[in-house]
ZAMARGU-4260 file (C-alpha; in steps of 0.2 Angstrom, whole numbers, plus 5000, padded with zeros to 4 digits):
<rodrens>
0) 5000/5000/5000 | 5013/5012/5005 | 5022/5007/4991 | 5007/5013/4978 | 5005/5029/4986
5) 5023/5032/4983 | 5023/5029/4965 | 5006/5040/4964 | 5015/5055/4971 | 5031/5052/4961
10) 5020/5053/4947 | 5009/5069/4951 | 5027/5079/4955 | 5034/5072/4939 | 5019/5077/4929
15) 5019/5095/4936 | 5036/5097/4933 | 5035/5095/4917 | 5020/5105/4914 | 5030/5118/4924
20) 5044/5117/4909 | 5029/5115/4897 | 5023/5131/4903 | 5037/5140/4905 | 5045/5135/4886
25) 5028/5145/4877 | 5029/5160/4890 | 5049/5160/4883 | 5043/5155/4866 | 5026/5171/4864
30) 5040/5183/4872 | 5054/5180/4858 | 5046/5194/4847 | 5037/5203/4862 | 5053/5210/4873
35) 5061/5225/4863 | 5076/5234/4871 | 5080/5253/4873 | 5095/5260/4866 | 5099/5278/4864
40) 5111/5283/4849 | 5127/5283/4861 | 5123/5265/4864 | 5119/5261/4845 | 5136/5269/4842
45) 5146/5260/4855 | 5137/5243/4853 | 5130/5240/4837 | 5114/5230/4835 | 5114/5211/4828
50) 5106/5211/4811 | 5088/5209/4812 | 5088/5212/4830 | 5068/5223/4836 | 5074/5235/4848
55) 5070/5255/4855 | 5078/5269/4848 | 5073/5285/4860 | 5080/5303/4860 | 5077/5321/4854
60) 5074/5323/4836 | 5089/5333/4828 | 5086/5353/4824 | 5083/5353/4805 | 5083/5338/4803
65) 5066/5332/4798 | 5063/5328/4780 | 5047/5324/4775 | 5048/5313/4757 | 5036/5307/4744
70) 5020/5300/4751 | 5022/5295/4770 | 5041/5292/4771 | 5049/5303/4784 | 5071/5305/4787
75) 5076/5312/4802 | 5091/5311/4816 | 5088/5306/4834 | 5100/5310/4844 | 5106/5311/4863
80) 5121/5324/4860 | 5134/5314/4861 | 5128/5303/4846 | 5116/5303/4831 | 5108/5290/4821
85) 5098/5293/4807 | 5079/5286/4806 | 5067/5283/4791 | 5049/5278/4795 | 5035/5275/4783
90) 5016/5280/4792 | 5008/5293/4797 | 5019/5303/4812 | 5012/5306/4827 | 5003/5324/4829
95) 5014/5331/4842 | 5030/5324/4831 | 5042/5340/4833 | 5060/5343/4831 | 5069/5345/4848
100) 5057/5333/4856 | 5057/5317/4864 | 5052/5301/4854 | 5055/5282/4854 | 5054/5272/4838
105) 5053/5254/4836 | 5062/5245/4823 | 5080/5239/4816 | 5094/5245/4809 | 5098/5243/4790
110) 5113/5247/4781 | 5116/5261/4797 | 5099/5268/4796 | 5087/5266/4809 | 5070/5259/4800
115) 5058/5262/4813 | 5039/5253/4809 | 5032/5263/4825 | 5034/5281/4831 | 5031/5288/4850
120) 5030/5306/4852 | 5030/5316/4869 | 5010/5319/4876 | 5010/5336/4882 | 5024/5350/4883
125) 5031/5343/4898 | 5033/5325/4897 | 5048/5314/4891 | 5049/5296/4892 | 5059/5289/4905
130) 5069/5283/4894 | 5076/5295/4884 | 5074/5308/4898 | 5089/5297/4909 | 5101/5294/4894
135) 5098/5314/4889 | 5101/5318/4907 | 5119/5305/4906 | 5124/5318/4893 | 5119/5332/4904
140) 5105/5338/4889 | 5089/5337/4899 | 5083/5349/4911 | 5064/5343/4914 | 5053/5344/4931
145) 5061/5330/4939 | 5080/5336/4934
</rodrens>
């Protein structure tokens, strides 16, 4: 008897374990394409991206930089004062999009050129994201409310 009841709760603990790695392999597998990291263009520079590699570019959009192409395509330069990287985005920018603001875009970099597939402006006059508004404040750019 004691026996059974020994085999029985081997089994339960080895059926939840592996449930447990079951489990744990599609959380892992549903975030591979999820999880985009932030870079500013300091780190871009220092620490260039793998090719094909999804992650955050975030800074202050470069003083005449901006220029707007044929139909929706966009160039412009983000930077952090200390680097700059160029961006181009196809779509429809953001309605408070401004040069000398803060924005994130998400993409990859091709042939040194930041293609970004989505845009992040600033909400209101005084916001910056966190992001952008700690590696602007590394380079001793940013003087928001919390400075």
């Amino acid at each position: 008897m004691k026996s059974l009841k020994k085999k029985r709760r081997i089994q339960v603990l080895s059926a939840a374990a592996v449930a447990l790695a079951l489990s744990a392999a599609l959380i892992g597998y549903g975030f591979r394409d999820g999880i985009n990291l932030y870079r500013s263009p300091s780190q871009v520079a220092s620490e260039p991206p793998e090719t094909g590699e999804v992650f955050r570019l975030g800074g202050l959009v470069e003083a005449g930089s901006l220029v707007r192409g044929e139909s929706e395509t966009v160039t412009f330069t983000v930077t952090d004062g200390a680097e700059a990287v160029p961006v181009r985005f196809t779509g429809v920018l953001p309605d408070l999009f401004a040069e000398d603001a803060g924005m994130i875009g998400t993409g990859q970099m091709q042939g040194g050129v930041f293609v970004a597939d989505e845009i992040l402006a600033k909400h209101d006059e005084n916001y910056m994201p966190r992001e952008v508004a700690d590696s602007l404040k590394e380079q001793g750019l940013y003087k928001g409310p919390n400075s």
